[in-house]
PyMOL CGO cylinders between C-alpha atoms (Angstrom):
from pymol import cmd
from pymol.cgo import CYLINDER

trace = [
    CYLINDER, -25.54, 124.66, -70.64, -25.02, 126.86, -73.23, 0.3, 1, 1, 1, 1, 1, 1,
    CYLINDER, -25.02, 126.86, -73.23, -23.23, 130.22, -73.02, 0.3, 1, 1, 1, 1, 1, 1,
    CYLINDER, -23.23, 130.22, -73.02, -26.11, 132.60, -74.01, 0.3, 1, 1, 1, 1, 1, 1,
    CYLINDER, -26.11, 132.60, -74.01, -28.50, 130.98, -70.85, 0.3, 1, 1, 1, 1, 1, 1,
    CYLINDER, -28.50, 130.98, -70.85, -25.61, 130.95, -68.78, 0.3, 1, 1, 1, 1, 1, 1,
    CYLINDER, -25.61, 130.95, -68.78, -24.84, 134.54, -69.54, 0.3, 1, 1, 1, 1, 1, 1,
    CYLINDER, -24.84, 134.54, -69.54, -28.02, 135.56, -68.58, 0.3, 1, 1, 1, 1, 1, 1,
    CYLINDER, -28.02, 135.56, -68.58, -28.19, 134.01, -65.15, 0.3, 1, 1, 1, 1, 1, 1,
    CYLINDER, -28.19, 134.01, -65.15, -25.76, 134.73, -63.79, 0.3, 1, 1, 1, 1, 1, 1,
    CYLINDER, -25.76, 134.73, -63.79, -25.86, 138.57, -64.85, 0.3, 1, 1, 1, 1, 1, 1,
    CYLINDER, -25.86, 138.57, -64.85, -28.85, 138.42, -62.66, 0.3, 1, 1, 1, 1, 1, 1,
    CYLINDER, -28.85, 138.42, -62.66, -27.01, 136.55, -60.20, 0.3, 1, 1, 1, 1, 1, 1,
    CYLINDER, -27.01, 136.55, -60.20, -24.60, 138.75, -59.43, 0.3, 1, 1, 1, 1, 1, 1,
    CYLINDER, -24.60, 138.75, -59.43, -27.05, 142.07, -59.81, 0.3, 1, 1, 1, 1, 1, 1,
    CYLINDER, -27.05, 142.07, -59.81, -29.04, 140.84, -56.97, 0.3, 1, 1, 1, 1, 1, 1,
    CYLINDER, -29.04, 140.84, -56.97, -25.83, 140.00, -54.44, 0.3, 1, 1, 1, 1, 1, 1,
    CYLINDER, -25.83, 140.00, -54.44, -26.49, 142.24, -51.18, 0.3, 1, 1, 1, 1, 1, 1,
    CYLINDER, -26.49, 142.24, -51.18, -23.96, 144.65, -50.50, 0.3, 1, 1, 1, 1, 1, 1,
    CYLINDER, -23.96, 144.65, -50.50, -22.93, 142.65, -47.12, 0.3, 1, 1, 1, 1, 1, 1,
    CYLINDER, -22.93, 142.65, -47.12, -22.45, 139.22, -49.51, 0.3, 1, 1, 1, 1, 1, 1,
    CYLINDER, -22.45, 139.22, -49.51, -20.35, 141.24, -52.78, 0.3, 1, 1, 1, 1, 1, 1,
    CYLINDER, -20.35, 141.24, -52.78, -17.93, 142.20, -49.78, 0.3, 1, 1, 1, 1, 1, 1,
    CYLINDER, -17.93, 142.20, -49.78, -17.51, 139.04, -47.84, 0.3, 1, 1, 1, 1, 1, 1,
    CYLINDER, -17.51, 139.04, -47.84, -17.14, 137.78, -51.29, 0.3, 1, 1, 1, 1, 1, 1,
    CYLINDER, -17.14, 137.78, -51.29, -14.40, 140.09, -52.33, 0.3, 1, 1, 1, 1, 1, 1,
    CYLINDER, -14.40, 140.09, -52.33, -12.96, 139.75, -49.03, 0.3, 1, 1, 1, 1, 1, 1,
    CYLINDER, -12.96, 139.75, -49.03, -12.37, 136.24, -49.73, 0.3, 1, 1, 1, 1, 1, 1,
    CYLINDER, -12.37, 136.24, -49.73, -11.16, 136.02, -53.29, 0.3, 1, 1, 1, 1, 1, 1,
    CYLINDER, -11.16, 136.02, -53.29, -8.70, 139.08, -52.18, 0.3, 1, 1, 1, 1, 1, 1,
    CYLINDER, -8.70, 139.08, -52.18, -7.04, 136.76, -48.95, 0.3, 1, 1, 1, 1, 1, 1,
    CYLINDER, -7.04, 136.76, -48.95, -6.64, 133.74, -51.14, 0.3, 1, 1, 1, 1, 1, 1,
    CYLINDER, -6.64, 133.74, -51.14, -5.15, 135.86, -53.92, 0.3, 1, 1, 1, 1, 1, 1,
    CYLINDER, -5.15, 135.86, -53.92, -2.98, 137.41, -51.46, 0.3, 1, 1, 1, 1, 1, 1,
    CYLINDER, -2.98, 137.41, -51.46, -1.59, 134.22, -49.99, 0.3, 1, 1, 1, 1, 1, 1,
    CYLINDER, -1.59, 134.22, -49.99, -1.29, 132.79, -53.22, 0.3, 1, 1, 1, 1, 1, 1,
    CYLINDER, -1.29, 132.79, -53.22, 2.60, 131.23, -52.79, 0.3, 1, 1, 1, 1, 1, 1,
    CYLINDER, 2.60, 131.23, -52.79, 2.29, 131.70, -56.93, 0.3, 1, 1, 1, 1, 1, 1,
    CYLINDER, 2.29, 131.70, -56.93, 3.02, 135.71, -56.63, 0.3, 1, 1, 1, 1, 1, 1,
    CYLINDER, 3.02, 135.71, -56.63, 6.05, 135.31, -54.77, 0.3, 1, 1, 1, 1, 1, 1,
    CYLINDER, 6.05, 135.31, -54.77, 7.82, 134.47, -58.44, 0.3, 1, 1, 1, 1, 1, 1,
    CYLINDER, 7.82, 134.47, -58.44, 5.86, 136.88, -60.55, 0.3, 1, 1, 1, 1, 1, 1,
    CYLINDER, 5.86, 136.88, -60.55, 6.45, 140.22, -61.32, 0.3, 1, 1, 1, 1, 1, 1,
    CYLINDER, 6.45, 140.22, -61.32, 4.15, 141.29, -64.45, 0.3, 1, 1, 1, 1, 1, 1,
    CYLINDER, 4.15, 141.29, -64.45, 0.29, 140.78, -64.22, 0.3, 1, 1, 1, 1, 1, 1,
    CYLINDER, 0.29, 140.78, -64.22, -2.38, 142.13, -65.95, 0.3, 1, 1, 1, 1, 1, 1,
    CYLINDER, -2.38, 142.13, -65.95, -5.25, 142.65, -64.74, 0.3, 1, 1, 1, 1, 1, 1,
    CYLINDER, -5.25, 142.65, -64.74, -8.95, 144.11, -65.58, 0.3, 1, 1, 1, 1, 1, 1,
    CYLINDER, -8.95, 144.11, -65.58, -10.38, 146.99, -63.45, 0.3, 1, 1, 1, 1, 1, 1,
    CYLINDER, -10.38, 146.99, -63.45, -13.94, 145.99, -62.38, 0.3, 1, 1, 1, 1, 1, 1,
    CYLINDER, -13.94, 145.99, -62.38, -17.08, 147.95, -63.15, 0.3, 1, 1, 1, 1, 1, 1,
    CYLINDER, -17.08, 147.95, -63.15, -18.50, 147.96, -59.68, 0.3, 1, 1, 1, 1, 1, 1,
    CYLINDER, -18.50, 147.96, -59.68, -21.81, 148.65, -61.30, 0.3, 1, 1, 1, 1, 1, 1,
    CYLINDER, -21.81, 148.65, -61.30, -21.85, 145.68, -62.20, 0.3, 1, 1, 1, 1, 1, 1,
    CYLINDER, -21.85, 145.68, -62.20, -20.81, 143.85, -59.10, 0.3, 1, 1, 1, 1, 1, 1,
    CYLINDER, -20.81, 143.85, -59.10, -17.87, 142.65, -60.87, 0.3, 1, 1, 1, 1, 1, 1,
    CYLINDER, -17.87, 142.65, -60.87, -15.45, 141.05, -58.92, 0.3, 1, 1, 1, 1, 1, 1,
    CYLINDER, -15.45, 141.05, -58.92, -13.10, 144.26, -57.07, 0.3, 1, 1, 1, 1, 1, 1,
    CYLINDER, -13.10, 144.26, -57.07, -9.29, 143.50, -58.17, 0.3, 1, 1, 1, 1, 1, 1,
    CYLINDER, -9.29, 143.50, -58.17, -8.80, 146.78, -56.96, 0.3, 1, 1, 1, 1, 1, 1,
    CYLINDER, -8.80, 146.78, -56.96, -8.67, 145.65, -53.33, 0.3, 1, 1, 1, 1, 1, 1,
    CYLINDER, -8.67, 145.65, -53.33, -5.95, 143.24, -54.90, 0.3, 1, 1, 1, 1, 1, 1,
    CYLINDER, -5.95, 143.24, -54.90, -3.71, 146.39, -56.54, 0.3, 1, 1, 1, 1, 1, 1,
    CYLINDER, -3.71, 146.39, -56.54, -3.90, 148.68, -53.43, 0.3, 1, 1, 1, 1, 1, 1,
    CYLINDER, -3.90, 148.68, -53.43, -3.11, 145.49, -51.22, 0.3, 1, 1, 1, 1, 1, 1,
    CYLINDER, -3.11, 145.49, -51.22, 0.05, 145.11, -53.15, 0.3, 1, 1, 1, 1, 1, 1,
    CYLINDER, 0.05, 145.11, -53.15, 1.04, 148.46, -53.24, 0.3, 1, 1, 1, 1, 1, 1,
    CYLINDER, 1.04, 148.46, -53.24, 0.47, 148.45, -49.06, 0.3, 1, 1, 1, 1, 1, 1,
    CYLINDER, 0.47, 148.45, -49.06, 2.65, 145.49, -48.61, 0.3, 1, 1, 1, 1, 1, 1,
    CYLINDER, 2.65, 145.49, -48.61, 5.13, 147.42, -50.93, 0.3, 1, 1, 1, 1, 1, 1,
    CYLINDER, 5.13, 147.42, -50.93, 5.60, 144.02, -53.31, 0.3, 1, 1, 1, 1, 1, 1,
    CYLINDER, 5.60, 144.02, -53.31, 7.43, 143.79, -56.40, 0.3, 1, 1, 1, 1, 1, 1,
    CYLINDER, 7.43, 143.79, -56.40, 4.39, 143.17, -58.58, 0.3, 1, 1, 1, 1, 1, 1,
    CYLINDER, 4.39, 143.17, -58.58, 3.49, 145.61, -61.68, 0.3, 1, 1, 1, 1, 1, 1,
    CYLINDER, 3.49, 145.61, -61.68, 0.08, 145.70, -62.64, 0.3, 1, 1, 1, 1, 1, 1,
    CYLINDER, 0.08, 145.70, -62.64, -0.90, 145.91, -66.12, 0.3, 1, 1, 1, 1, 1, 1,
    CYLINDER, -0.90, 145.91, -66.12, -4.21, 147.25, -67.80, 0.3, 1, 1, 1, 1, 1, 1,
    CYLINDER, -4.21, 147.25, -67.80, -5.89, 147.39, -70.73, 0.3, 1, 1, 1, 1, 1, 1,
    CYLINDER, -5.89, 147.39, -70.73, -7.41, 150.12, -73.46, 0.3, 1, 1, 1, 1, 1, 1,
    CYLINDER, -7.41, 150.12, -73.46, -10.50, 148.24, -75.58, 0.3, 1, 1, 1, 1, 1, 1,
    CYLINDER, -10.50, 148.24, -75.58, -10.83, 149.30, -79.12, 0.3, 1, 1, 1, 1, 1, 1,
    CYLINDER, -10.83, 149.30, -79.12, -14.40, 148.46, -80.02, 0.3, 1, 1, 1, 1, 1, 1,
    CYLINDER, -14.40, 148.46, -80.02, -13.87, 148.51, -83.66, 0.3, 1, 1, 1, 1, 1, 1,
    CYLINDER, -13.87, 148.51, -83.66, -11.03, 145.60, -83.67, 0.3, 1, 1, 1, 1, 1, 1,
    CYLINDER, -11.03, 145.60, -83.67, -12.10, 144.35, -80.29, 0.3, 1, 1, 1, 1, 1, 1,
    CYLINDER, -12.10, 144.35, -80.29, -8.39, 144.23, -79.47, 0.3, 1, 1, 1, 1, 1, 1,
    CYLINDER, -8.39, 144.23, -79.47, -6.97, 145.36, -76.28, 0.3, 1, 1, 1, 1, 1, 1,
    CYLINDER, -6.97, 145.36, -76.28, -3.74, 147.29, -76.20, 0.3, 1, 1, 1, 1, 1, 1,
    CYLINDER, -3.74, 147.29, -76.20, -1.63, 147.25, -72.52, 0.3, 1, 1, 1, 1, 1, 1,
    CYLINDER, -1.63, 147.25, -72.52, -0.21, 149.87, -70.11, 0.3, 1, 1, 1, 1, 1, 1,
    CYLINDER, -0.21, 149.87, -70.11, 1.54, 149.82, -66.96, 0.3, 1, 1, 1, 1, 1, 1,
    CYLINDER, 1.54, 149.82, -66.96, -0.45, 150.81, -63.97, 0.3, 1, 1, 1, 1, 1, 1,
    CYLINDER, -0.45, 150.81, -63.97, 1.12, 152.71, -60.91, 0.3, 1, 1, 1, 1, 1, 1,
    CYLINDER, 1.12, 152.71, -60.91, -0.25, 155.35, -58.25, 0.3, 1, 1, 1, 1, 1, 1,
    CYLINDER, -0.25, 155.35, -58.25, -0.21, 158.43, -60.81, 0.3, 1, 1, 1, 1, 1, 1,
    CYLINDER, -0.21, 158.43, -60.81, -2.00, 156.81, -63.60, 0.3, 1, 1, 1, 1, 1, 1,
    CYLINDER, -2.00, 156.81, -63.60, -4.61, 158.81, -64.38, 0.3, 1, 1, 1, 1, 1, 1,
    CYLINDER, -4.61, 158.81, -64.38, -7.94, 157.02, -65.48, 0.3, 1, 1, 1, 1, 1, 1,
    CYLINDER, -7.94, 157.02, -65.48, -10.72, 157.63, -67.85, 0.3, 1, 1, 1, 1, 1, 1,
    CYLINDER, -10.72, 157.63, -67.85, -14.01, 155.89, -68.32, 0.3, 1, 1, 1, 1, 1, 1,
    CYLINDER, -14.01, 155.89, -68.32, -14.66, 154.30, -72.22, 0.3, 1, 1, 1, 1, 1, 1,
    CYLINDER, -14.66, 154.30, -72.22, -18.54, 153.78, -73.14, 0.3, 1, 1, 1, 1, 1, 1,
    CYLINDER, -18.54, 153.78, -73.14, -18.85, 150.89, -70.95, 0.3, 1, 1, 1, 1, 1, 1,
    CYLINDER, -18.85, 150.89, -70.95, -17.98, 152.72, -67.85, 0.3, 1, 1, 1, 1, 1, 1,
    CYLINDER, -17.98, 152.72, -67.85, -14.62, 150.36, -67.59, 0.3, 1, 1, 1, 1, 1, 1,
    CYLINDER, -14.62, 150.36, -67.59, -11.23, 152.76, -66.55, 0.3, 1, 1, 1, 1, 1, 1,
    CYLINDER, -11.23, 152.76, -66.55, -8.58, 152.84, -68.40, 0.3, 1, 1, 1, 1, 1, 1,
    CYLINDER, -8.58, 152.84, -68.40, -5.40, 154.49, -68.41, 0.3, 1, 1, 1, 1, 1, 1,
    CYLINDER, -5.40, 154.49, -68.41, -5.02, 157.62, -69.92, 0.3, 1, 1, 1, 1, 1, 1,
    CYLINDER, -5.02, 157.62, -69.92, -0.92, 158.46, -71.45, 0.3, 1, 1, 1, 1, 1, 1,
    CYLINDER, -0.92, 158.46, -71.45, 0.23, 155.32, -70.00, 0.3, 1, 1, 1, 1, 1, 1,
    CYLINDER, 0.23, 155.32, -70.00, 3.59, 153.90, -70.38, 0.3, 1, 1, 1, 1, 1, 1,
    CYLINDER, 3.59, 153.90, -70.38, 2.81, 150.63, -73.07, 0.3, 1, 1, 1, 1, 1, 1,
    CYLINDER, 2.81, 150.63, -73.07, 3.36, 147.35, -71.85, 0.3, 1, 1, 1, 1, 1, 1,
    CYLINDER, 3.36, 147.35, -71.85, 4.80, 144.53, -74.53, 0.3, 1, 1, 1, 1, 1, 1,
    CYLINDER, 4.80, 144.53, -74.53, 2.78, 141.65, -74.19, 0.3, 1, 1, 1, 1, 1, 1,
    CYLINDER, 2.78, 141.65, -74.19, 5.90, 139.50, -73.91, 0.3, 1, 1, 1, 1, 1, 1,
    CYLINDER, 5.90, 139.50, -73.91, 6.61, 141.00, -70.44, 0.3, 1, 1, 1, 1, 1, 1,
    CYLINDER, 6.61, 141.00, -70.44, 3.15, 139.51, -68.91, 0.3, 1, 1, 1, 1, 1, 1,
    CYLINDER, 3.15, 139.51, -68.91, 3.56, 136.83, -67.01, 0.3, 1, 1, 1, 1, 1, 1,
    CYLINDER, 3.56, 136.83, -67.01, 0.07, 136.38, -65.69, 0.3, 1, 1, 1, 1, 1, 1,
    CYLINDER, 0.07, 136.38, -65.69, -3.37, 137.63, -66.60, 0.3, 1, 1, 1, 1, 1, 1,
    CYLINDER, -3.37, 137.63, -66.60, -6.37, 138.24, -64.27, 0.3, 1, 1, 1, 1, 1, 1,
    CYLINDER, -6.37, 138.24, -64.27, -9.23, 137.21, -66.34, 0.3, 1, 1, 1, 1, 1, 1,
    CYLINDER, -9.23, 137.21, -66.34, -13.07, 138.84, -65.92, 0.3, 1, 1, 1, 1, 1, 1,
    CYLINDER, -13.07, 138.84, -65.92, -15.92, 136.30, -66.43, 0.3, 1, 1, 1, 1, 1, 1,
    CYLINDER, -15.92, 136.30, -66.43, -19.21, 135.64, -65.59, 0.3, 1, 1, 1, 1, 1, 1,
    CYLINDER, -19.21, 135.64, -65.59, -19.34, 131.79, -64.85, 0.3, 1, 1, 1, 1, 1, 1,
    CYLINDER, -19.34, 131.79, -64.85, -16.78, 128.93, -65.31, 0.3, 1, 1, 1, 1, 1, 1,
    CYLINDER, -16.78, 128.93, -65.31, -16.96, 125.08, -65.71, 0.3, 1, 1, 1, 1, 1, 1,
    CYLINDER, -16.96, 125.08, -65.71, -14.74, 122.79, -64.14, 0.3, 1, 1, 1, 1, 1, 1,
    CYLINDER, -14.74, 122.79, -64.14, -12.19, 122.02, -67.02, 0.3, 1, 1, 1, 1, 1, 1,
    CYLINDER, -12.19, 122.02, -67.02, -11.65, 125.88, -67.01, 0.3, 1, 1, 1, 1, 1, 1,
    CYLINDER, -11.65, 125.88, -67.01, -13.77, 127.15, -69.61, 0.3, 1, 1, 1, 1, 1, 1,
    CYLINDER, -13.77, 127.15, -69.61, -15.52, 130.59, -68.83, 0.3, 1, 1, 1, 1, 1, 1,
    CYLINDER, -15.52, 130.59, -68.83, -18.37, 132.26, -69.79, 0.3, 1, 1, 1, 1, 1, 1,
    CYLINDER, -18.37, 132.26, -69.79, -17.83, 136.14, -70.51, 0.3, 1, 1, 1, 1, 1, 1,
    CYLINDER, -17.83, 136.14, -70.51, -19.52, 138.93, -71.87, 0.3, 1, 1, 1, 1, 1, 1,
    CYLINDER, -19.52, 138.93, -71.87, -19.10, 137.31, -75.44, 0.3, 1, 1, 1, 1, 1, 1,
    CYLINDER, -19.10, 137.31, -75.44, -17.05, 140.10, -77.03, 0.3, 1, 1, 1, 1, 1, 1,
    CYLINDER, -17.05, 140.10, -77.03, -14.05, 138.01, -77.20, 0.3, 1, 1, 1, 1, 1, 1,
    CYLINDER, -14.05, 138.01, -77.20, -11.43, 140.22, -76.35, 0.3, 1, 1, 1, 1, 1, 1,
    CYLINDER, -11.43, 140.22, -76.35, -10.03, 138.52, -73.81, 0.3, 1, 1, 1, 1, 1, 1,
    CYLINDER, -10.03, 138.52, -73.81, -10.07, 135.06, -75.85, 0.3, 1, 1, 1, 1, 1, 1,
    CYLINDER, -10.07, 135.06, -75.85, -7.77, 137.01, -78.39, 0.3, 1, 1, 1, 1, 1, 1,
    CYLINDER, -7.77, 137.01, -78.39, -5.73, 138.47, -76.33, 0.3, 1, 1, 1, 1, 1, 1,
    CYLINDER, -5.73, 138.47, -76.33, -4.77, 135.08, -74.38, 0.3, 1, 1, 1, 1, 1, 1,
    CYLINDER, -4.77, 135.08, -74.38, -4.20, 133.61, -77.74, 0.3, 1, 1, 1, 1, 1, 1,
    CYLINDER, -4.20, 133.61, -77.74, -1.50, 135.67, -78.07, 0.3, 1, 1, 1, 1, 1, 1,
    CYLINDER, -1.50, 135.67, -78.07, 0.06, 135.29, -75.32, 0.3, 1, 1, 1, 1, 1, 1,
    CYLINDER, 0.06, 135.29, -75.32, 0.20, 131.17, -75.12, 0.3, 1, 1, 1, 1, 1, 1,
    CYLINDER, 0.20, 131.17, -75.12, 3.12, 131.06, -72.10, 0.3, 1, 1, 1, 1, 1, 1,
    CYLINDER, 3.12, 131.06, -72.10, 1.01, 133.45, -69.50, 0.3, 1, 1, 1, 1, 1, 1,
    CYLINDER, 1.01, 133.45, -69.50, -0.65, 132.13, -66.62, 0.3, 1, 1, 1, 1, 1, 1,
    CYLINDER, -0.65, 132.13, -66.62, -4.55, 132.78, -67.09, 0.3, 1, 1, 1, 1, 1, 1,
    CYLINDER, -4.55, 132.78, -67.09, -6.56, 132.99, -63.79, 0.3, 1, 1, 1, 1, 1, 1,
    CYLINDER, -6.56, 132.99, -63.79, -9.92, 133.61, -63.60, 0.3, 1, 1, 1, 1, 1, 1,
    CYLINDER, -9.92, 133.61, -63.60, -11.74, 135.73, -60.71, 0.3, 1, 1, 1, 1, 1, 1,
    CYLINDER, -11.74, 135.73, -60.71, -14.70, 134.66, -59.84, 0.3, 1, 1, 1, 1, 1, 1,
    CYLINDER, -14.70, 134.66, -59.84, -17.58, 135.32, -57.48, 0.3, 1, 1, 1, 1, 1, 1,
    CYLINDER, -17.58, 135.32, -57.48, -19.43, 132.00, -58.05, 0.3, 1, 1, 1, 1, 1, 1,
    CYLINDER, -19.43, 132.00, -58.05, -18.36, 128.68, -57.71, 0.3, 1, 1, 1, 1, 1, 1,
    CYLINDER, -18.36, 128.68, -57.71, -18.03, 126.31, -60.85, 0.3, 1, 1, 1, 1, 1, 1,
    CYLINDER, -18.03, 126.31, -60.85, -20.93, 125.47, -63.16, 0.3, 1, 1, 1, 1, 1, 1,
    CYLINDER, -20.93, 125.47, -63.16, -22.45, 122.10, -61.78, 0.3, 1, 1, 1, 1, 1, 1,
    CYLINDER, -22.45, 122.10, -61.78, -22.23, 121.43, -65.76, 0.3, 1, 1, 1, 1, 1, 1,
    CYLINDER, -22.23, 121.43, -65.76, -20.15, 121.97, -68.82, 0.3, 1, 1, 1, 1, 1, 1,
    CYLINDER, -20.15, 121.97, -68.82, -20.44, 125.09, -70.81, 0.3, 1, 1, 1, 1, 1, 1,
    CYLINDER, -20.44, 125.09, -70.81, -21.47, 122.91, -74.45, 0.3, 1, 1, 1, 1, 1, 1,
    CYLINDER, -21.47, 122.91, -74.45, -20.93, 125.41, -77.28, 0.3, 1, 1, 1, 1, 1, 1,
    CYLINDER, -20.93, 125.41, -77.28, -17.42, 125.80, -76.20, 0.3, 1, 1, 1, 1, 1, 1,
    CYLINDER, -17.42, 125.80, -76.20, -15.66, 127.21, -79.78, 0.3, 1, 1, 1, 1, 1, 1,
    CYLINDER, -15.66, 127.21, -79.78, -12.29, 126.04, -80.88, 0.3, 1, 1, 1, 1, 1, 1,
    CYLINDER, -12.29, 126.04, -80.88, -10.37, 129.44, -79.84, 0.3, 1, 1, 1, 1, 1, 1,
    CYLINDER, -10.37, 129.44, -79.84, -12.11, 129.34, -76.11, 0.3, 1, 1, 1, 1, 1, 1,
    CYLINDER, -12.11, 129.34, -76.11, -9.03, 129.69, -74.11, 0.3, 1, 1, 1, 1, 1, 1,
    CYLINDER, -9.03, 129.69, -74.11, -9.00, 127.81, -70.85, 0.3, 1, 1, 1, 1, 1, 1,
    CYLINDER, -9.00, 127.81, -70.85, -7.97, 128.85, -67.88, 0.3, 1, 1, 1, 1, 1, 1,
    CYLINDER, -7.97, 128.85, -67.88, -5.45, 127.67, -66.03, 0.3, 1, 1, 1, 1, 1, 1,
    CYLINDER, -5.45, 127.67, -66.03, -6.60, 128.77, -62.49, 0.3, 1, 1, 1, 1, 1, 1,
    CYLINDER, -6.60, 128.77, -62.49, -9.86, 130.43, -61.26, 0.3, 1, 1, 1, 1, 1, 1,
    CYLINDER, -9.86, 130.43, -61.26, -10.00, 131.93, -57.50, 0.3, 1, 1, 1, 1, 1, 1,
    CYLINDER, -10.00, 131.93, -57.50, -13.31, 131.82, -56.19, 0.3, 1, 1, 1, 1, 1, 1,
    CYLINDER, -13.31, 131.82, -56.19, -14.81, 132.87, -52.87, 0.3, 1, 1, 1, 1, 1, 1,
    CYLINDER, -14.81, 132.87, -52.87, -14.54, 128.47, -52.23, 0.3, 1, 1, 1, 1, 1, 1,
    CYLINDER, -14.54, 128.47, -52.23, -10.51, 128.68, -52.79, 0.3, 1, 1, 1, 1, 1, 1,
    CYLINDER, -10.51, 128.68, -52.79, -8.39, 128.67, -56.06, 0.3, 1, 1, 1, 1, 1, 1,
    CYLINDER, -8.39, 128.67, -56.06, -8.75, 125.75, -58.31, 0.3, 1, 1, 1, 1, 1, 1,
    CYLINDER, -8.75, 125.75, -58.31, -5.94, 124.63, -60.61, 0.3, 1, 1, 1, 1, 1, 1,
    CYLINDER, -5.94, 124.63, -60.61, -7.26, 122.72, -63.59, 0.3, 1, 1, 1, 1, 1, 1,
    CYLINDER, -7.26, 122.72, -63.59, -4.02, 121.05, -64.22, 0.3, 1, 1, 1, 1, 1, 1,
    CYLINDER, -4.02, 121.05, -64.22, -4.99, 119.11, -61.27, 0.3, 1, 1, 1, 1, 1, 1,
    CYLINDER, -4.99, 119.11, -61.27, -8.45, 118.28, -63.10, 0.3, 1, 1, 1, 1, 1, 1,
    CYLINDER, -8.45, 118.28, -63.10, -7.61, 115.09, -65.06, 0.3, 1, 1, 1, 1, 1, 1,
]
cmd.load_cgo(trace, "trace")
């Protein structure tokens, strides 16, 4: 399938969840992330705040969670500059105040800057994924560069779908693949593909 079709369907897709089956599906993808035995030896991940809008998948159930069970993680965000389409990276905590950009994403506002060496793994938005760990996103390609540049992180996608019965087929040559994606089905390593 190609990226532009899948794009589309599963925008809809996710539009027309009920409220009872976005939960139940965020309920899900927050225990296995949770439980994940991975976390216990990480300390620096970035991740994206959703738009809940837009039904995207909540991660913020997966920051408050962590700041409940008091753990050692520090989340990272992002700023988007729409002119580069670069992202720059801030630490998150409890005082961080937030603003909304154009596209009704937060983002922090007089954060302290993160440098991308510290981040050890990165919680990645999409809208669909095929099983060799390609995603589909919203096509701006920030998040393609900014994994490029940051080869040695661990890049997990969040999803609320399961795979793509079929591969995405206009994959591009600086596509980054994930390593992991948690879905509401469990979390799927695609070392473990081949």
């Amino acid at each position: 399938m190609l990226k532009a079709d899948i794009r589309k369907i599963y925008k809809e897709k996710r539009l027309s969840l009920s409220t009872a089956c976005f939960e139940e599906r965020n309920n899900k993808l927050l225990h296995f992330f949770i439980s994940w035995g991975k976390l216990k030896e990480l300390q620096f991940i970035h991740t994206f705040l959703p738009i809940l809008s837009q039904k995207e998948p909540n991660t913020w159930a997966f920051i408050h969670q962590s700041w409940e069970d008091q753990s050692k993680i520090s989340w990272i965000i992002a700023t988007t500059n729409f002119k580069t389409k670069e992202l720059s990276h801030f630490y998150l905590d409890k005082h961080t105040k937030l603003n909304h950009n154009k596209w009704g994403i937060s983002e922090p506002i007089n954060a302290k800057p993160c440098p991308i060496k510290n981040i050890q793994m990165v919680l990645v938005p999409l809208l669909a994924f095929d099983e060799r760990g390609f995603r589909v996103g919203y096509g701006q390609g920030f998040y393609d560069r900014f994994l490029a540049q940051c080869p040695q992180t661990i890049k997990v996608g969040i999803s609320l779908e399961p795979s793509l019965e079929e591969n995405i087929t206009d994959t591009d040559p600086y596509d980054v693949p994930l390593d992991y994606c948690i879905s509401p089905e469990g979390i799927i390593d695609f070392s473990k593909q081949f």
